[in-house]
N, C-alpha and C positions, 0 to 999 in steps of 0.2 A: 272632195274631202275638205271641208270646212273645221278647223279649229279656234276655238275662241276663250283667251285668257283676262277674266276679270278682273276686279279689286284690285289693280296695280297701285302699288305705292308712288310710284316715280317710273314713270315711262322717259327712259335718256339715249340720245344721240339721235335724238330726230332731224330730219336731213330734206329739205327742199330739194324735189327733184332735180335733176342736173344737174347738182351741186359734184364735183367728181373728186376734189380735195380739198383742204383749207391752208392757208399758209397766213403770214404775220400776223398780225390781231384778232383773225377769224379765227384763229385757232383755240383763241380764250373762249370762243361762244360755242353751246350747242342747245338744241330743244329740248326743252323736258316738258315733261306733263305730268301732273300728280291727279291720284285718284280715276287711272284712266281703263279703258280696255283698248286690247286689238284682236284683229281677227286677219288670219290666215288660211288661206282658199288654193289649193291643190299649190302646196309648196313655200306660196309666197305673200307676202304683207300686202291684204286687201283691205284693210282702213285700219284706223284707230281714232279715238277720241277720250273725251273726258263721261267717265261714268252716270251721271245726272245728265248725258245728254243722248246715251247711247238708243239708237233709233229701235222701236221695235222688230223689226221687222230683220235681226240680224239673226240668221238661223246657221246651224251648226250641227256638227256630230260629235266633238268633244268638249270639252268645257274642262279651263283648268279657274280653278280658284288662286290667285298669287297672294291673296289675305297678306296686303300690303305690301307683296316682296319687292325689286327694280326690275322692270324687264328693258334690257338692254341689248346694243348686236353683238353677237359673238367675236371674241377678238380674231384679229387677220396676223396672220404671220408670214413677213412677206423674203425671211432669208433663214432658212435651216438646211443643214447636211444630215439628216435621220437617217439616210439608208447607209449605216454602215455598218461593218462587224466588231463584234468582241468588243473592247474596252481598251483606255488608255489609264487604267489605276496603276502603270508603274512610272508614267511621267508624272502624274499629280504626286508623286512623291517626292521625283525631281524638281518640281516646283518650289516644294515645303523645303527642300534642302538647298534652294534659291537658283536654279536654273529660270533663264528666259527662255519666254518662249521660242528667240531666235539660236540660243545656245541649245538647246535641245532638239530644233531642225537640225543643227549645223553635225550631229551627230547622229544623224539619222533616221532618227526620233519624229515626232511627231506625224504631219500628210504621210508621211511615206512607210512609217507604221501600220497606218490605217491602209494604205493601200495593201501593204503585203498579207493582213490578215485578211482582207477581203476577197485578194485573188485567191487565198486558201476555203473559200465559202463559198458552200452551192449557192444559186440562185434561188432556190426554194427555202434554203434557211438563211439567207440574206435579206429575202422577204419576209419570213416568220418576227424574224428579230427586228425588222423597220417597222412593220404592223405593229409589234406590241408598244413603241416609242410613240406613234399616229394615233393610237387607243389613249394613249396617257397625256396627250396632247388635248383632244378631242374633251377628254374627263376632264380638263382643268381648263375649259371655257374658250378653246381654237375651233373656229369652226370655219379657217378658209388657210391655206398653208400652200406657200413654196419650197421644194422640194429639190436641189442642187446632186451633180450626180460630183466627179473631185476624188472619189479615193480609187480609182481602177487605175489611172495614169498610165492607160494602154488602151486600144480602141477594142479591145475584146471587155475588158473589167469597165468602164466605162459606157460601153453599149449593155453590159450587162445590169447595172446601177440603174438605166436608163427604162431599161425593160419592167423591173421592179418599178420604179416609179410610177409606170402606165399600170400597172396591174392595182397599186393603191388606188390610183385614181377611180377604177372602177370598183373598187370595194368598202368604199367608205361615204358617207353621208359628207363630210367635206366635199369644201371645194378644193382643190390639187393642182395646181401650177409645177410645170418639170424645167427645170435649167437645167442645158449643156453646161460644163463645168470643169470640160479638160484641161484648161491653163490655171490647176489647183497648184502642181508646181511640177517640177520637172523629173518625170519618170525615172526607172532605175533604169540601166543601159542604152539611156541618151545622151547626146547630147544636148547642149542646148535648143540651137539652129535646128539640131535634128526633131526634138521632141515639138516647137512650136510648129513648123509642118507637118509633123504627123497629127495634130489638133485641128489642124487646117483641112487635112484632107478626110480624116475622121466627121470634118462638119456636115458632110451632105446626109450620109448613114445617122447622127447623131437627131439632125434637124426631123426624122419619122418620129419621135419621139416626143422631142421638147419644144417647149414655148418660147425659150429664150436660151439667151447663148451670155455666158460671165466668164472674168479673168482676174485671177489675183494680181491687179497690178500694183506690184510694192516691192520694198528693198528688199532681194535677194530673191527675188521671184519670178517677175515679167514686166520688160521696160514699158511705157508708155508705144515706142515701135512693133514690139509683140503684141504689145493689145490691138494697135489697129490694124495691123494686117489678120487677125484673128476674126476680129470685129466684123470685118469687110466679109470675110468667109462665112459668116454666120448670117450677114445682110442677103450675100448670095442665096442662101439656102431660107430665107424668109423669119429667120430669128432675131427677136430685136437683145438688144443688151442690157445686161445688168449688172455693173462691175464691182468688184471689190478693190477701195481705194484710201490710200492714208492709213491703217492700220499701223506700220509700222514707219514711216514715214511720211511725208509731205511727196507725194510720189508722181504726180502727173497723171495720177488716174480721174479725178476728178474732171480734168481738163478735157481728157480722150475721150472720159463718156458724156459728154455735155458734146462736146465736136461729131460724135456718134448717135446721139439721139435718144440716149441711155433711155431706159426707164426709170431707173434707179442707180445711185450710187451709194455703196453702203461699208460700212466702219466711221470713216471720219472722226477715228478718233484725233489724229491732226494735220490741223487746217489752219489754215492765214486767213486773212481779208482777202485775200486773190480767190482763193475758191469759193467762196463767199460771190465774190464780184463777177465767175463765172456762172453759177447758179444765176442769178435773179435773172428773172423773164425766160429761164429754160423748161420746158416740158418734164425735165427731170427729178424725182423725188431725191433730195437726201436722207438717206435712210440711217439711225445710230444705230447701234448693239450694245446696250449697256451691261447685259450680264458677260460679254466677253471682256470688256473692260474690270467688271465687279471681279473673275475669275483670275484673270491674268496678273490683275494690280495695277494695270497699266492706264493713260490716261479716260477718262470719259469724254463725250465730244461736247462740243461746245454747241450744244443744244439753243440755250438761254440766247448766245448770238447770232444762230442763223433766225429763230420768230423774228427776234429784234430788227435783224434785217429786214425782212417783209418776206421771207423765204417759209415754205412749206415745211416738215418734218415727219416722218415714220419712226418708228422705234420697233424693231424685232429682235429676237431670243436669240438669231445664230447660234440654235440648239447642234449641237458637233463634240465629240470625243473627246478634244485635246484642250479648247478654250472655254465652250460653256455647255455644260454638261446639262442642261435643263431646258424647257419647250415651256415653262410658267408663267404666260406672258401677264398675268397680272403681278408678279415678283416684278418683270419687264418696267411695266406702269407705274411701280413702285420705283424705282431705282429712276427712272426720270423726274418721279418728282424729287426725292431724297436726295439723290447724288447731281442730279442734271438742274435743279430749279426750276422745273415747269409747274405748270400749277395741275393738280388734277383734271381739269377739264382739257388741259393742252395737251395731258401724257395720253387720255382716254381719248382723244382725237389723232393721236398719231399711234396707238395700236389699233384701233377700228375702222376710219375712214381711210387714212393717208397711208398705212398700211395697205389696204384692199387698194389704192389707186399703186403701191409700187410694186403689185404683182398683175396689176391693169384690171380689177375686178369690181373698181368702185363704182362703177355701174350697175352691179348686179348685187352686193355684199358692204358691209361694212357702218348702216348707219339702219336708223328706222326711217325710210322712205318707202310709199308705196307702190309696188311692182318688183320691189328687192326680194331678193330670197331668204328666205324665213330663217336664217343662221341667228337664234336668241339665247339670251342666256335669262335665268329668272333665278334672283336670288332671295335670301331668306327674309323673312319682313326689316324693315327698316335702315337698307343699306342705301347708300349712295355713293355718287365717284367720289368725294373724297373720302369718305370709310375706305371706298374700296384701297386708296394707296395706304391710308393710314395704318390701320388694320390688316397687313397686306399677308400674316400668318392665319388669321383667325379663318373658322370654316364661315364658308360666305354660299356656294351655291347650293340652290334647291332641283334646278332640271336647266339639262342644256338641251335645247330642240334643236335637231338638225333636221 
């Protein structure tokens, strides 16, 4: 099956093979090409070029006309919590009436909300209700997402999360990355001690499942010692890590997943020069969340200082119940340039590329190189990245290919 899209206005994010992320200055640059075509052959990016040059000889079964639109990669979303139940509309009240987010854990509120209305849900309408969040996801330009399991906080509700997750993966045109996610926070009728061994020993059952293994490590949550004995359990069982770190504090998580081999570590809403100084030359993505930041009021990270560094960066939605209630990763791109100071090419290179490398798929997604999977977005004539943050309410797409 040969498909082949004309008249592109601006052909952007093109990506020299092997290129797998970009970090400090690379991050200002990426390829465009105006007035171009590409062509797509059973799935995946089989050439492109510039329109006056395009060879005869490219044959096809579809033919879209973009009559000037961008065709771009679809964004990667590489840290959401989507599979959960019901809604958290009575804490966003408690918000408005100035509760933190830690004061409304502390009250038993928040994770553990979510977990009790999920143990009260089948698996079949657990599933219903994460499909329809992956549909509206998908419809606002994601077309490769991670997928965290965190509100079962029991190894029945948790392997249950986990099962759902595999079932999306096969029923959707996305790509689907699954995180274990048992260290979301500490179960109702544990203890502490008790509940991070039960996580522990949950890992091997967990590991049929998921790609990776994550832990909140933060103030009131899980020490830097809980994450790596956790950690360690997840290595056994062939899961690499993904940690949640700095959110609420300066936590030693950043530290544990860089000494572990993270793939990613992600919040960093606060950080020093130390974490900074532990990143550079690590394999590991620093990943922000700006709409949990934008949601909660809390700070944004310090984006503009890790480029500066010479360090890499992701940006994901941490679409979840309690802190950011939305999957729009273009609102995402927007809020890094607006609130973080990146430049649109930098924010569009860490939803697309750096994103797809901190859920490990940037080998296969995340940029226009050829042999990648045809994950594009084509929008309306005359947009480009920075319309696209400028602009970041206005209708912009025309067809998202998966």
């Amino acid at each position: 099956m040969k498909m082949l899209i004309e008249n592109i206005g601006l052909l952007a994010g093109i990506v020299p093979e092997g290129v797998l992320r970009k970090e400090g200055v690379e991050m200002a640059e990426t390829g465009t090409l105006e007035n171009a075509w590409l062509l797509v052959e059973d799935g995946r990016i089989a050439d492109f070029g510039e329109m006056g040059k395009m060879p005869d000889q490219v044959g096809h079964d579809e033919v879209i006309d973009a009559e000037g639109g961008m065709v771009m990669p679809a964004f990667c979303d590489s840290h959401t919590h989507i599979v959960y139940a019901g809604s958290r509309e009575g804490e966003f009240l408690d918000k408005i009436r100035g509760l933190s987010y830690e004061e409304i854990a502390a009250r038993g509120g928040g994770i553990l909300n979510s977990s009790d209305l999920l143990h009260r849900t089948s698996e079949e309408d657990l599933y219903a209700q994460s499909m329809a969040r992956v549909r509206e996801m998908m419809a606002h330009g994601t077309g490769a997402m991670e997928i965290k399991s965190g509100y079962g906080l029991n190894p029945e509700d948790e392997l249950k999360m986990l099962r759902v997750i595999a079932r999306i993966k096969e029923s959707v045109p996305a790509i689907v990355r699954s995180t274990y996610l048992g260290a979301h926070a500490v179960g109702r009728g544990y203890s502490h001690d008790e509940y991070v061994q039960t996580v522990i020993d949950t890992t091997p059952e967990a590991a049929r499942y998921a790609d990776f293994i994550d832990v909140f490590c933060d103030e009131g949550f899980f020490t830097p010692e809980d994450t790596a004995r956790i950690l360690e359990a997840g290595a056994a069982a062939g899961l690499r890590p993904k940690i949640h770190a700095n959110e609420l504090a300066v936590s030693g998580g950043v530290e544990v997943g860089v000494r572990y081999d993270a793939l990613s570590v992600d919040h960093l809403e606060r950080t020093t020069p130390a974490q900074i100084d532990v990143l550079k030359g690590s394999a590991t993505m620093p990943t922000m969340l700006p709409g949990s930041s934008f949601f909660l009021g809390i700070p944004f990270g310090n984006a503009r200082g890790f480029i500066d560094a010479g360090l890499p960066l992701a940006l994901a939605s941490d679409y979840n119940p309690g802190s950011s209630p939305s999957g729009d990763m273009r609102f995402v791109m927007a809020l890094g340039c607006i609130r973080m100071r990146l430049t649109p090419v930098e924010a569009f290179n860490a939803v697309t590329l750096n994103s797809a490398y901190a859920m490990g798929i940037s080998d296969i997604a995340g940029s226009i190189t050829r042999g990648k999977q045809a994950k594009l977005l084509l929008t309306e004539p005359g947009w480009n990245l920075t319309r696209l943050a400028y602009h970041y309410r206005t209708p912009w797409l025309r067809q998202v290919i998966l």
